[in-house]
Structures are given as structure tokens and as C-alpha cells.
C-alpha positions in Angstrom: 24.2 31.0 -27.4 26.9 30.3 -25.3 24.3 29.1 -21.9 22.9 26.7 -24.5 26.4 25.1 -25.8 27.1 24.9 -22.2 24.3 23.4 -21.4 24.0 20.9 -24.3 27.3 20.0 -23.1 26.5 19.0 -19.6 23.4 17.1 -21.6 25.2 15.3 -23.9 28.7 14.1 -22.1 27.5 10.6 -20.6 25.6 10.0 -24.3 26.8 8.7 -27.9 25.7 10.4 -31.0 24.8 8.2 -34.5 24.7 10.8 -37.2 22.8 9.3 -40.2 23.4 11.2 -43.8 24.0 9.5 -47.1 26.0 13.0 -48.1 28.9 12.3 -47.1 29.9 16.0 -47.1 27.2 17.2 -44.5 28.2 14.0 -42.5 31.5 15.2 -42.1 30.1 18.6 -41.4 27.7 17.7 -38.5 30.6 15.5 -37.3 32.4 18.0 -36.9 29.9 20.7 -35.2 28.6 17.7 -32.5 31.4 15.0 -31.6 32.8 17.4 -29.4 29.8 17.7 -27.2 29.5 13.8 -26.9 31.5 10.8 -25.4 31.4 9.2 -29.1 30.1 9.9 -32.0 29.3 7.7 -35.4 28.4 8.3 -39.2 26.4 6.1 -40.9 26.0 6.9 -44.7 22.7 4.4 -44.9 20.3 2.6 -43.1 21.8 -0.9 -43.3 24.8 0.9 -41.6 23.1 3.0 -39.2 21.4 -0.5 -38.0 24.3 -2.1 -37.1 26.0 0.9 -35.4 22.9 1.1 -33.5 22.3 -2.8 -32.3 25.9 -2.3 -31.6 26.1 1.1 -29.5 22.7 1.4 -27.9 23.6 -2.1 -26.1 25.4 -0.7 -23.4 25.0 3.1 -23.3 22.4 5.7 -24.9 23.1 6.6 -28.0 21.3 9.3 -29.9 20.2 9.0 -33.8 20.2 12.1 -36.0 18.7 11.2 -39.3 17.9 12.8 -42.5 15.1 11.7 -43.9 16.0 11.3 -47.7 18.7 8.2 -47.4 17.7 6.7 -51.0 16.7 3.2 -50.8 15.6 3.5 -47.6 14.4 6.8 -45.7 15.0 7.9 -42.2 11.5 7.0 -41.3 12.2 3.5 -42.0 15.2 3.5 -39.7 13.1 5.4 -37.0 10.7 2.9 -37.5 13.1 0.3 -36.6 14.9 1.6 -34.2 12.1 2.4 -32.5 10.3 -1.1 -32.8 13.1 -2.2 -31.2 13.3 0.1 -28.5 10.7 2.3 -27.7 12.4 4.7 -25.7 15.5 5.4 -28.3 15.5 8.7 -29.6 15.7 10.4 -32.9 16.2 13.7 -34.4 14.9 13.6 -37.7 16.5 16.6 -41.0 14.3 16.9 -43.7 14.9 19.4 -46.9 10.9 19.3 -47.2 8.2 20.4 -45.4 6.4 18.3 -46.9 3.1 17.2 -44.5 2.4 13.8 -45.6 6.6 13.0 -44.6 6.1 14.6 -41.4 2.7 12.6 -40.0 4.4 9.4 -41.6 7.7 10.7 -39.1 5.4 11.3 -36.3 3.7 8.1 -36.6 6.6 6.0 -36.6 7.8 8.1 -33.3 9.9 10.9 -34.6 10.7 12.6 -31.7 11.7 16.3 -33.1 12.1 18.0 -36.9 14.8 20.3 -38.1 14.6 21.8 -41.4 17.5 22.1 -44.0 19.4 24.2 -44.6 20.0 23.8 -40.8 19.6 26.4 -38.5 22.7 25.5 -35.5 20.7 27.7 -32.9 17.3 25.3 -33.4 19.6 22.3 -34.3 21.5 22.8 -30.7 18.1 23.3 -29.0 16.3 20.3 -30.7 19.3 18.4 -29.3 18.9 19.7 -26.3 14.9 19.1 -25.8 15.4 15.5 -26.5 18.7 15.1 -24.2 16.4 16.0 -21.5 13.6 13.6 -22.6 16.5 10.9 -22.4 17.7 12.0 -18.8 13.7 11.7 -18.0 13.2 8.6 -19.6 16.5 7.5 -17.5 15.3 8.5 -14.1 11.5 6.9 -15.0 13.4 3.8 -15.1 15.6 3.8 -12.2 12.5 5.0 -10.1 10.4 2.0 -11.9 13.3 -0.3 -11.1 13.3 1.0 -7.5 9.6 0.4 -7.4 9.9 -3.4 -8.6 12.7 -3.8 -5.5 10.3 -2.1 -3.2 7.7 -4.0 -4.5 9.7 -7.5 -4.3 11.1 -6.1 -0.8 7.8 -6.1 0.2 6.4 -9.1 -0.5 9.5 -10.6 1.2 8.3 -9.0 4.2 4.7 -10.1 3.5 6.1 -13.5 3.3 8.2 -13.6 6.6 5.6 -11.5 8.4 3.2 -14.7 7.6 5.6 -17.7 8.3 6.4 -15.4 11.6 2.7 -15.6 12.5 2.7 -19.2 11.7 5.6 -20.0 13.9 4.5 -18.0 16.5 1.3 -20.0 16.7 2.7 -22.6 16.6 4.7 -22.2 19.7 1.9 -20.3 21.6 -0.6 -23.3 21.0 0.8 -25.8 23.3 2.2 -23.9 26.1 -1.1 -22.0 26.0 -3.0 -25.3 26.7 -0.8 -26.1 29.3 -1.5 -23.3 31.5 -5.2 -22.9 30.9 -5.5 -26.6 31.7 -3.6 -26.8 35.0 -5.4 -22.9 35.6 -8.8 -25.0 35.8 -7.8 -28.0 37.7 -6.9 -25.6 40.3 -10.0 -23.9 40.3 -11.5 -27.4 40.4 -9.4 -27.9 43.8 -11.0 -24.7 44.9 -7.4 -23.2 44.7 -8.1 -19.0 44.5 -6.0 -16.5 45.3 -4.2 -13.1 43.8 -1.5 -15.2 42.2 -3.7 -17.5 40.5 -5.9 -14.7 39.2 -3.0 -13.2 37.6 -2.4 -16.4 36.1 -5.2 -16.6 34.5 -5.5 -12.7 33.5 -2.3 -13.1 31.7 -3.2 -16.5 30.1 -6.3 -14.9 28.6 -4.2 -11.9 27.1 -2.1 -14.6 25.4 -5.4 -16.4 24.3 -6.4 -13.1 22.6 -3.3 -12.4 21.1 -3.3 -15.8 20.1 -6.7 -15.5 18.5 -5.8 -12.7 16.2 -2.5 -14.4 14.4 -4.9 -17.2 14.5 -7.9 -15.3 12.6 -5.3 -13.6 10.3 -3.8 -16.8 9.1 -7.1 -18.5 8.3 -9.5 -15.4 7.8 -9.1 -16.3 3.7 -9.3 -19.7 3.9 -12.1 -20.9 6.3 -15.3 -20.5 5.5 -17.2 -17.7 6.8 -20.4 -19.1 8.7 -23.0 -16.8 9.9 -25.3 -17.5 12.5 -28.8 -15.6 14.2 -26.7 -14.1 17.4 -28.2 -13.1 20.3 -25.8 -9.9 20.6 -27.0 -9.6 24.2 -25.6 -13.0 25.3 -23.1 -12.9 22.9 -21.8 -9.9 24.8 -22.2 -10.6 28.0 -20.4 -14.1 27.4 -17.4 -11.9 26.3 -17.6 -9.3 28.9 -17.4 -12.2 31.9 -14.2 -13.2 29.8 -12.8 -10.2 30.3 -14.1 -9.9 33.8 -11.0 -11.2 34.9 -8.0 -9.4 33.0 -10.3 -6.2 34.1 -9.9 -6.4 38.2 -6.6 -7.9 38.1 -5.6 -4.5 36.9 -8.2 -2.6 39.1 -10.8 -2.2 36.5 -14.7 -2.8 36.3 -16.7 -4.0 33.2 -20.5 -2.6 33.4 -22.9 -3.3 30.5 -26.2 -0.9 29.3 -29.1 -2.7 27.6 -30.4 -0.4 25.8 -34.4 -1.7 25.3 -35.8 -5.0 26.4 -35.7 -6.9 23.0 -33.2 -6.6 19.9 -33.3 -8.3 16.5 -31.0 -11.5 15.8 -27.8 -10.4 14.3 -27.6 -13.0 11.1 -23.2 -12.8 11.6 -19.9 -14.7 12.2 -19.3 -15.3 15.8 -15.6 -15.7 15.1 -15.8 -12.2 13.5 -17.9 -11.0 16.1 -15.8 -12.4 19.0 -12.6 -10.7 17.4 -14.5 -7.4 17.5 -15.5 -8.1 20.5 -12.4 -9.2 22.3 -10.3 -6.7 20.6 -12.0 -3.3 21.6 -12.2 -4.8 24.9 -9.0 -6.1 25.2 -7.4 -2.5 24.0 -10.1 -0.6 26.4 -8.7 -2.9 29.9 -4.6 -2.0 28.3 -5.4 2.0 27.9 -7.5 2.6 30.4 -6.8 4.8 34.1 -6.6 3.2 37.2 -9.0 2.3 39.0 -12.1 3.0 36.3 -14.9 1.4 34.6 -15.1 0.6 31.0 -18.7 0.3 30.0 -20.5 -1.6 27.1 -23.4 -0.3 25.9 -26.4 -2.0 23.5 -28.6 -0.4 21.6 -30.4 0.9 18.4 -29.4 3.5 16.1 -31.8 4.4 13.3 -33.2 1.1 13.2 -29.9 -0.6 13.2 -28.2 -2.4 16.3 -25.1 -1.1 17.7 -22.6 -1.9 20.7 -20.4 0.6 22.0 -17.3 0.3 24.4 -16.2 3.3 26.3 -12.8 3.9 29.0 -11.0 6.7 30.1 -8.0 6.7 29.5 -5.9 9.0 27.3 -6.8 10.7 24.2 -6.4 8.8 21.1 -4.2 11.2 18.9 -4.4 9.2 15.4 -7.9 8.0 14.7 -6.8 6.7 11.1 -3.6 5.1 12.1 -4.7 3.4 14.7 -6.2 0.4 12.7 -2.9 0.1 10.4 -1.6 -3.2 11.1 1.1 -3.1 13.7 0.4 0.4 15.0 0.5 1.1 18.7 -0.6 4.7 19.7 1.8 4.3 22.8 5.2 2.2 22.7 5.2 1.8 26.4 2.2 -0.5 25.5 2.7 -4.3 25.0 1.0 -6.6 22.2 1.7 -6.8 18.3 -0.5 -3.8 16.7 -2.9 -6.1 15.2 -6.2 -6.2 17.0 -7.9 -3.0 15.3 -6.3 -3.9 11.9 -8.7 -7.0 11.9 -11.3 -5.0 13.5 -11.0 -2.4 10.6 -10.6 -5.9 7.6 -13.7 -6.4 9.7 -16.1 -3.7 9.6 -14.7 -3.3 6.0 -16.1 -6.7 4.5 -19.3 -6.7 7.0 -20.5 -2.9 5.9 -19.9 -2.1 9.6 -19.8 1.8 10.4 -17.4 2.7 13.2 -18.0 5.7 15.1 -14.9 6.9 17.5 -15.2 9.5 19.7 -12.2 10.2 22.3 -12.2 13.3 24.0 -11.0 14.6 28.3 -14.4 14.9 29.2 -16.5 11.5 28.3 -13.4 9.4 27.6 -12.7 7.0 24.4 -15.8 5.1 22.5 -15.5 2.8 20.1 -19.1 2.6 18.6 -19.9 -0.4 15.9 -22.9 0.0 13.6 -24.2 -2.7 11.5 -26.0 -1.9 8.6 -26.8 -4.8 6.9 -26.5 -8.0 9.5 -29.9 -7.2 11.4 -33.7 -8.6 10.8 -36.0 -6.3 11.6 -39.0 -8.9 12.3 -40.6 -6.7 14.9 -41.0 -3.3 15.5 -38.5 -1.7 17.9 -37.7 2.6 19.0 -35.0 3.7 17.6 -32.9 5.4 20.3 -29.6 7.4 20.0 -26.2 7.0 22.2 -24.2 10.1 21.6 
């Protein structure tokens, strides 16, 4: 007995207790045996009383109701009923004389949350107490972690927000400068002006381009329309790779490209989504690979389904999954913003796209792209496999 008065009292010390009993006598009584055990404590002799203590009390500070059920005019179940229409998560004790079954689904249906019998039992009055004290504290806590939740939630979204107006600001200030140097990069290739420097120039322009690209594509990917076209992947690719031609021996690299049969299907796609593809594996294969290496491209047909696949060596990817979470980098010695293979994966998610990764010492780091769905198969063609 005396674990369970301590622990009703560390239960019950923050709380208020409204004891409701039209006998004024057993009022007094249960006054007596509980106010001692909580902050404050109230006798109500009715329900028209008990309301008003309780739209009073409960305001501020939780306050639980112990009711008989018998109150005259009106019952305890009325008052539960109430009490609990007007909160749903206020608690009551209900005392009943009767065991009566027809008062006791009545009490349950109007949300009765526990039932002790008169004459009253103090160990099963103490632990019905206590059983609902700690419904209160959970109740409590499921609101402060809900409350935390909405703040995380609205924290969020603020962060969604400025994340986008960043993206829009920093297109906007990439755009013109951008322009600037890609323009005055091919008047001096018009003059027949190349060198080292100028290379450079232009690797690192083209770098900025991509980056530029992928805010680009992020800000407008819900709100262009999304055009597909029969691709020739073949030139499609190699149009990209002599892009990258450039970024690649600047820093020591070579670009080779495998076609893997004479003819492929058309690939009914986006070219914007296809160039981000693209440009992105590439783009992360020249900026983690060893140097001097090749990175190859490879084209081909898997189970009757075209496929391009971009292997380097360089070292091992150690998080396959995080790697396409939006602003993760695998290496923080690394430059750019973590967003390439977050498109890539928003990508191959919308386009039922497989992507197969293999990274491993021995043949390097592939990043393979399967499309299921995009290819039309007019003609008939080998199915080969690139493992």
C-alpha cells in the first residue's frame, strides 16, 4: 500500500481533483481521503455545479472528475457526457452503487474512463486513480510530441520555402554572368584563340552550366510541360559526351563510348530529362574519378529493353541509398550542391527507370539506367547483357 500512495502522489501533485457526489457526507469523506494527494481539490454536490467548476478549472490546468453516477436530476453519465463533448481527452472516474449492465455500457459509451463499486474499496479506488493519472501524463506527452511535430512540420516547410527562393536567387545571379563568359569563350574560339587557360575557362563554365541546369530543372520540373520526343539515344549520347569532352581532359580524364549492336529502338522521352540524366552521372563520374583514367559509356540492350551505363574508377561509393537524397555528398572535400542524383532518382522514379549501381576495387563504379517503358520495339533486336 504504501508504493501505491507514494506513487499516486508523485501522479497526482501537478493535477486538480473535482469530486462529484450529491451526499454530502461521502463528499466530505472522499475530500478528505484525496485533497492531500492533489494541488486542489473541489466538491460539487450536482451536475449544474460540477459544470461550472469544470469550465472554470480545466481552463488552465488538468483537472480530474470523480463522479458518482446516481446525482438525481441528472446522472454522472450526463456530466461525463458533457465534459467529455467538450473535451475529449478529460478524464473521469465514475462510483456507482449498481452493477447494473445497462448503466455501465451507457457509461462506456459516453467515455467513462474507469468504474469503482460502492461501498468503496480505497486499495482499487487508489489504483483506479492511479491508472487514469497515467493515461493523463500519456495524453500530455501525445500532445507536446504532436505540438513538436506541427513546429517541425512548420520548421520545415520554412526551410522548403527558403531552400526554393535560394534556388531562385541563385539562378538568377548565375544566368547573366554565365552568358557572359560562354559568349566571350566562343568569340575567342572564333579568333582561333586556344590554349590551357582558355580550356579551363571553358571546363569550369560548363560545370557552372550544369549546376545551373539542375536548380534550373528543379524550379520548373512541376510547372513546364513534359514533352517527349523519339530520341536517337545514340546521338543523344554522343552529343553529351563531346560536352563533357572538355571538363574530362582538363582534369586528365578520357570519355570512351561502347555501342553495343548496330541499330537500337527510338526512345519515345524528355530530352530535358534525358540530358539531366545524362549530364549528371557524367558530371559526378569526371568529379570522383582517379587521375589520369577513362570513364566509359556504354549502350546497349537488356532483356529487350535499352540501357546506358557510365562507369569510372574512382573510390567506392559507401551509401548507395543516400546518395540520391537531395543535398548529399558522399565526400565533403567534393564541391557542388548535392543535387544532381536527387533529380536523377525524381527521374527514374516518374519514368519507371531501373537503376542498377554497382561500385566495387576491381571494375570501378557503374551507374546503369534501364528503361522499361520509353522504348518501341518495331524491329527485332538480340538481347545482350552488360554485367
Amino acid at each position: 500500500m504504501d508504493l501505491v500512495i507514494t506513487l499516486l502522489k508523485e501522479l497526482s501533485a501537478d493535477k486538480k481533483l473535482l469530486i462529484v457526489e450529491d451526499d454530502a457526507d461521502i463528499a466530505q469523506s472522499l475530500y478528505r481521503l484525496l485533497s492531500s494527494f492533489f494541488k486542489k481539490s473541489f466538491i460539487a454536490l450536482n451536475v449544474s455545479e460540477a459544470i461550472e467548476i469544470f469550465e472554470i478549472e480545466s481552463k488552465n490546468s488538468t483537472l480530474l472528475i470523480l463522479t458518482d453516477i446516481n446525482l438525481g436530476n441528472k446522472s454522472g453519465i450526463d456530466l461525463t457526457c458533457y465534459v467529455k463533448k467538450a473535451n475529449p481527452l478529460q478524464r473521469v472516474i465514475a462510483i456507482s452503487a449498481t452493477d447494473n449492465r445497462a448503466i455501465f455500457i451507457d457509461s462506456i459509451e459516453c467515455g467513462v474512463d474507469k468504474f469503482v463499486l460502492k461501498p468503496i474499496d480505497m486499495q482499487k479506488l487508489f489504483e483506479a486513480l492511479i491508472s487514469v493519472l497515467k493515461k493523463i501524463d500519456y495524453d500530455q506527452e501525445l500532445q507536446k510530441s504532436r505540438k513538436l511535430l506541427e513546429e517541425s512540420k512548420e520548421y520545415a516547410l520554412k526551410l522548403l520555402k527558403e531552400q526554393d527562393q535560394f534556388l531562385k536567387n541563385a539562378i538568377h545571379e548565375i544566368h547573366t554572368p554565365l552568358a557572359v563568359i560562354i559568349t566571350n569563350i566562343d568569340l575567342l574560339r572564333m579568333s582561333e584563340i586556344d590554349n590551357e587557360f582558355l580550356n579551363a575557362i571553358e571546363a569550369g563554365s560548363y560545370i557552372i552550366q550544369n549546376s545551373y541546369e539542375d536548380m534550373t530543372y528543379l524550379m520548373k520540373s512541376n510547372k513546364v510541360a513534359d514533352v517527349k520526343t523519339n530520341i536517337d539515344i545514340v546521338d543523344f549520347i554522343s552529343k553529351r559526351k563531346k560536352y563533357f569532352n572538355c571538363i574530362a581532359e582538363v582534369n586528365n580524364l578520357s570519355i570512351s563510348m561502347f555501342i553495343g549492336q548496330p541499330n537500337f529502338p527510338m526512345l519515345y522521352f524528355s530530352e530535358l530529362k534525358l540530358t539531366r540524366l545524362i549530364d549528371n552521372t557524367l558530371s559526378n563520374a569526371i568529379k570522383y574519378s582517379y587521375r589520369p583514367s577513362e570513364i566509359n559509356i556504354t549502350i546497349g540492350m537488356y532483356e529487350n529493353k535499352l540501357f546506358f551505363e557510365i562507369r569510372n574508377h574512382g573510390p567506392i561509393i559507401q551509401n548507395k541509398k543516400d546518395i540520391f537524397k537531395r543535398f548529399y555528398r558522399e565526400s565533403e572535400h567534393k564541391g557542388g550542391y548535392g543535387l544532381g542524383l536527387s533529380i536523377v532518382a525524381q527521374i527514374c522514379e516518374e519514368e519507371n527507370i531501373d537503376i542498377k549501381i554497382l561500385s566495387n576495387k576491381t571494375r570501378g563504379t557503374s551507374f546503369k539506367y534501364i528503361f522499361n517503358i520509353a522504348t518501341n520495339l518495331q524491329q527485332t533486336l538480340s538481347t545482350i547483357s552488360v554485367e
